[in-house]
C-alpha positions as CSV (number, residue, x, y, z in Angstrom):
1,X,28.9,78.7,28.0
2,X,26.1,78.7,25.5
3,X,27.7,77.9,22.6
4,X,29.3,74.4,23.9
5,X,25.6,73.8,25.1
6,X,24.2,74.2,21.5
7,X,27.1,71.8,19.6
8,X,26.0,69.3,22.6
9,X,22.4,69.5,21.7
10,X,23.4,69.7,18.2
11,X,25.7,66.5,18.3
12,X,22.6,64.6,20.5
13,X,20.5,65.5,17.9
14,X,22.8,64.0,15.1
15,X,23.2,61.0,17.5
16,X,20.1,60.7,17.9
17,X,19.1,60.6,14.0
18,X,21.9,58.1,13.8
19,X,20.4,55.8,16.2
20,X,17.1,56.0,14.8
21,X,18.3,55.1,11.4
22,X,20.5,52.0,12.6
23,X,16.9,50.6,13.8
24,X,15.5,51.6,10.9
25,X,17.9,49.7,9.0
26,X,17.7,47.1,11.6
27,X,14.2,46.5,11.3
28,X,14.7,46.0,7.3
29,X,17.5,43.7,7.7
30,X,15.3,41.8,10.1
31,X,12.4,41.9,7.9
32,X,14.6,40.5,5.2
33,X,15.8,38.2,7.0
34,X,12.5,36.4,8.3
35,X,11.4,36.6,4.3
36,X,14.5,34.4,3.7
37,X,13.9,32.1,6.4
38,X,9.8,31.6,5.7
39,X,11.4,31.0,2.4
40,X,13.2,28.3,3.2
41,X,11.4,27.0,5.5
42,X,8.6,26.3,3.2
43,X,10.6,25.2,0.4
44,X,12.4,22.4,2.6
45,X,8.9,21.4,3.8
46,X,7.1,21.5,0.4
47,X,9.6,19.2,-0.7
48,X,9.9,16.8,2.1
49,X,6.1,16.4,1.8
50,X,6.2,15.3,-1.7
51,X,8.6,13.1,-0.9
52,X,6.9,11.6,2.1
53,X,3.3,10.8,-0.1
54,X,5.7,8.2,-1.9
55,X,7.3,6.6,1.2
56,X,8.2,7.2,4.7
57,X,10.0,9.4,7.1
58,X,12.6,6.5,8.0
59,X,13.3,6.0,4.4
60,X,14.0,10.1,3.6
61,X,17.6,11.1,3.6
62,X,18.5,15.1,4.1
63,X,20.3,15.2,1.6
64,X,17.1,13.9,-1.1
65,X,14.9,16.6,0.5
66,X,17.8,19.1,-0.4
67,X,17.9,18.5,-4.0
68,X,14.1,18.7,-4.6
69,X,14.4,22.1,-2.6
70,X,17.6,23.1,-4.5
71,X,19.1,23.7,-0.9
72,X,22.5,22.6,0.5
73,X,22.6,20.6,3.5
74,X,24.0,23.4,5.1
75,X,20.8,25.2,4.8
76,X,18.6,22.4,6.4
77,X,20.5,21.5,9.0
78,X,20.2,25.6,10.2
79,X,16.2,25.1,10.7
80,X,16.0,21.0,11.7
81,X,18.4,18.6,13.2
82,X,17.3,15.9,10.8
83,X,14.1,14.9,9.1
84,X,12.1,13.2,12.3
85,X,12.2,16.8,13.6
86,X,11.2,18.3,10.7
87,X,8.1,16.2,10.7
88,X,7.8,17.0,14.0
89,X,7.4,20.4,13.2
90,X,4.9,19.9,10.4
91,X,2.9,18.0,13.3
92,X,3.2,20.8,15.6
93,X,1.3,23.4,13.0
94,X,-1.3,21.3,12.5
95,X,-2.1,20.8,15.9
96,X,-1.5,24.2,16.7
97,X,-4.3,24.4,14.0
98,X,-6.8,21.6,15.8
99,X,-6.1,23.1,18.6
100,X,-8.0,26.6,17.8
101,X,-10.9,24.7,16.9
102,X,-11.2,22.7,20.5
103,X,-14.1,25.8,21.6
104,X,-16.2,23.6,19.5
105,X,-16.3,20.6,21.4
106,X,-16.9,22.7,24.4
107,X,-20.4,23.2,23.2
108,X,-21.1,19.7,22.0
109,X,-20.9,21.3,18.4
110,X,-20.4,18.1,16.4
111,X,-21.3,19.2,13.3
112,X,-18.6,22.3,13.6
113,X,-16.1,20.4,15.0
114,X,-16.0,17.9,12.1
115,X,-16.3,21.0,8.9
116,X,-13.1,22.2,10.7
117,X,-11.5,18.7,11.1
118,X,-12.3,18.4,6.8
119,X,-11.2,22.2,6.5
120,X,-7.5,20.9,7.7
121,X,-8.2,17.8,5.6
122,X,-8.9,20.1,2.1
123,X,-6.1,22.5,2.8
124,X,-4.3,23.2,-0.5
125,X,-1.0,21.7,1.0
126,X,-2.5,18.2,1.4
127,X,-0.1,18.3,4.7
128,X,-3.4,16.5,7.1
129,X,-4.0,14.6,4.1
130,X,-0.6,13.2,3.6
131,X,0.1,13.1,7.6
132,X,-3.5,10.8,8.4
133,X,-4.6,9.4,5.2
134,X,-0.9,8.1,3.9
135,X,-0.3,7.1,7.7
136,X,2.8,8.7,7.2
137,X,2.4,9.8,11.4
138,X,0.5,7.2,12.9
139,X,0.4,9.3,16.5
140,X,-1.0,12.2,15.0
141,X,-4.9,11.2,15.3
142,X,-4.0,10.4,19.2
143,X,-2.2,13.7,20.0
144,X,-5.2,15.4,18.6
145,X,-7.6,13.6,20.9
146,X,-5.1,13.9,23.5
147,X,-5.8,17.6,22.8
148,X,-9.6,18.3,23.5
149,X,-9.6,15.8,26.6
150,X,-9.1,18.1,29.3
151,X,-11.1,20.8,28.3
152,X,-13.8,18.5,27.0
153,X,-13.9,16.7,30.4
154,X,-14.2,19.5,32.2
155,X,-17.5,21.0,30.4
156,X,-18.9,17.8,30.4
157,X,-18.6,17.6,34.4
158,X,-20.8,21.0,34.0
159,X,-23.0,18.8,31.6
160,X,-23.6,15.4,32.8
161,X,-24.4,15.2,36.7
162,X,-24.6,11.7,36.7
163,X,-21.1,11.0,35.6
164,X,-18.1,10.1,37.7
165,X,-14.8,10.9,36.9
166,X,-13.9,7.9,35.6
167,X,-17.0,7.6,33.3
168,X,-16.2,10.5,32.1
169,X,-12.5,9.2,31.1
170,X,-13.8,6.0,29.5
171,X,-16.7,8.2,28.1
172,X,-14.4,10.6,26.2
173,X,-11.8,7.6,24.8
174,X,-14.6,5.7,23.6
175,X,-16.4,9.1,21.7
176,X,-12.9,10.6,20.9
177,X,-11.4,7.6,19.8
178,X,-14.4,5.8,17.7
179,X,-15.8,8.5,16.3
180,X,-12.1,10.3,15.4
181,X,-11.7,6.8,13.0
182,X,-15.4,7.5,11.5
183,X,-14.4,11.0,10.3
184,X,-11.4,10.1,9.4
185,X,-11.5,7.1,7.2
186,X,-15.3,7.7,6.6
187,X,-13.7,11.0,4.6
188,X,-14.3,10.5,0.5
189,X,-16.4,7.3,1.2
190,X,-19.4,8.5,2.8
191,X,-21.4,11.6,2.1
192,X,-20.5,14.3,5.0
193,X,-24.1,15.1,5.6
194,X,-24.4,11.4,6.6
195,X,-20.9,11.0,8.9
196,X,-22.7,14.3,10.6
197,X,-25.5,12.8,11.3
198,X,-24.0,9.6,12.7
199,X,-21.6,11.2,14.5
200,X,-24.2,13.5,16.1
201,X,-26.7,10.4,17.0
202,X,-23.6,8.5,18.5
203,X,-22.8,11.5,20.6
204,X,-26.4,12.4,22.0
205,X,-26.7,8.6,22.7
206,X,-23.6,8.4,24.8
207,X,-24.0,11.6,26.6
208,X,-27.6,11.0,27.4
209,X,-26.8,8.1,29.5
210,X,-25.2,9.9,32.4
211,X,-27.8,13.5,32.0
C-alpha cells in the first residue's frame, strides 16, 4: 500500500513541475507576444501620423499606411477596422492623457493645467501637435472640454455660492471654450508666461462674479 502511494506522490509531483513549466512558458510566449503587438502597433501609428501631417484621414488609404510601416494589410486590419478607427484610437490616448491632468482644474490651478496641456503639445511624437494644430481632428479640443465639465462643475458648486446651475453651465462653456482657443492657437505666438497670466485674469474675473 505504501509504495503505490509514493509513485502517486511522485507522479503529482512530476505533474506538478509540468504544469508549472507550461505557465512558465506560457507567460514568455505571452510576453512575446504583447512585444510583437506594441510593436506593431506603434509602427502602424508612427506611420499613419506622418502621413496624416501632409493631408487627411479621408484621404489615407490602408494600404499607404502599410507600406511606410512595411506591414501587410493583413497585419492592420488585426489591430483597426480601417484608418477612422485607428485615429480614433490615437484620440483615445491622448485623452486618456488630459484626462489625468483634470485634478488641476479641480483647484482652479490655471497655471498647472495649461504646463500639462503644452507638456502633451511638446511630446516627442508630435501626435497633440499634428491632431490640434494640423486640424487633422477637429472634435478633439471639444471632447477634451467635454472632459473636465462635470468634475469642474461640481467643485465650483462648492466654490461659487451665488451660482445657479445654469450659470454654472454657461460659465464653464464660455471659460472652457474661450480660453481652450487662447492656449491653443496662442501656442508659438505668444510668450507662455503671458497666455498664463491672461488666462489666469480671465478666470478670477469670471469666477469672481458669482463668489
Amino acid at each position: 500500500m505504501i509504495l503505490p502511494m509514493k509513485e502517486n506522490r511522485h507522479t503529482l509531483h512530476l505533474c506538478r513541475d509540468d504544469h508549472y513549466i507550461f505557465l512558465f512558458h506560457e507567460m514568455i510566449t505571452m510576453k512575446k507576444n504583447d512585444a510583437r503587438v506594441r510593436y506593431t502597433r506603434h509602427a502602424i501609428k508612427e506611420a499613419f501620423l506622418s502621413i496624416l501631417k501632409e493631408k487627411p484621414v479621408n484621404k489615407i488609404t490602408v494600404k499607404e499606411v502599410c507600406e511606410l510601416a512595411e506591414l501587410n494589410r493583413a497585419t492592420f486590419y488585426a489591430h483597426y477596422s480601417d484608418c477612422y478607427d485607428l485615429l480614433k484610437s490615437i484620440e483615445q490616448e491622448l485623452l486618456q492623457e488630459f484626462e489625468s491632468s483634470l485634478k488641476l482644474v479641480q483647484s482652479f490651478d490655471v497655471t498647472a493645467l495649461i504646463e500639462a496641456i503644452y507638456a502633451m503639445i511638446e511630446k516627442p511624437d508630435e501626435v497633440c501637435q499634428i491632431l490640434v494644430f494640423h486640424g487633422r481632428s477637429p472634435s478633439l479640443l471639444s471632447q477634451m472640454i467635454d472632459l473636465a465639465r462635470e468634475s469642474s462643475i461640481q467643485s465650483w458648486k462648492k466654490e461659487l455660492s451665488h451660482a445657479t446651475g445654469d450659470d454654472l453651465e454657461m460659465l464653464y462653456t464660455h471659460l472652457s471654450t474661450g480660453l481652450m482657443n487662447v492656449v491653443v492657437n496662442g501656442y508659438g505666438k505668444y510668450k507662455r508666461k503671458d497666455i498664463i497670466r491672461f488666462v489666469n485674469s480671465m478666470v478670477s474675473s469670471s469666477l469672481s462674479v458669482f463668489q
